[in-house]
N, C-alpha and C positions, 0 to 999 in steps of 0.2 A: 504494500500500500504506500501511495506517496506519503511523504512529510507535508506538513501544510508549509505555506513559506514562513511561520513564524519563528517554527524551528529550522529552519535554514542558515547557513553564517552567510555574513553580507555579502561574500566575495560570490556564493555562488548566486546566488541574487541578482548582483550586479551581471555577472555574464550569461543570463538566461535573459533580461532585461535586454543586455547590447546583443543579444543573437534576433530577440525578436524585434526588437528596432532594428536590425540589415537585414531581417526576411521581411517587415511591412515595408522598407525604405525601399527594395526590391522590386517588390507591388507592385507600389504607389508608380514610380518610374517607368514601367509596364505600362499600366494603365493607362497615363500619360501619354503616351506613345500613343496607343491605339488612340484616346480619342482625339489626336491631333489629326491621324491618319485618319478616322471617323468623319471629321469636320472639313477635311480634305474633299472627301467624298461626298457628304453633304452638300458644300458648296457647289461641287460641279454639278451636280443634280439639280440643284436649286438655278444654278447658271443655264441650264439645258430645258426647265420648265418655262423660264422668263424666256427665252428665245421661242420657245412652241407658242407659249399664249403671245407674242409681238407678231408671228407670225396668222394666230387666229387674228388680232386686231387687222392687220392687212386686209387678210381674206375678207373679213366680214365689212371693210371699207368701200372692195370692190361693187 
């Protein structure tokens, strides 16, 4: 059965603490990634729908 952490000494403490702060810091930077790469996508989508409706506006000018 685990120790609860208050039986713990501080040291192991501290590097259970800094291992899971560089596996969320890890994440986080991941994530990051994608949603820039997401927003990337988004964008041209969004660039590609304003061109179809500019091009409805045309049509429906003629």
């Amino acid at each position: 059965m685990r120790n609860s952490i208050k039986d713990m000494p501080s040291e192991a403490i501290r590097k259970l603490l800094q291992g899971e702060k560089q596996t969320l810091t890890k994440v986080k930077a991941r994530l990051v990634r994608e949603l820039a790469e997401r927003q990337e996508e988004l964008d041209a989508v969004n660039r590609r729908l304003n061109e179809i409706e500019q091009g409805e506006q045309i049509l429906a000018g003629r």
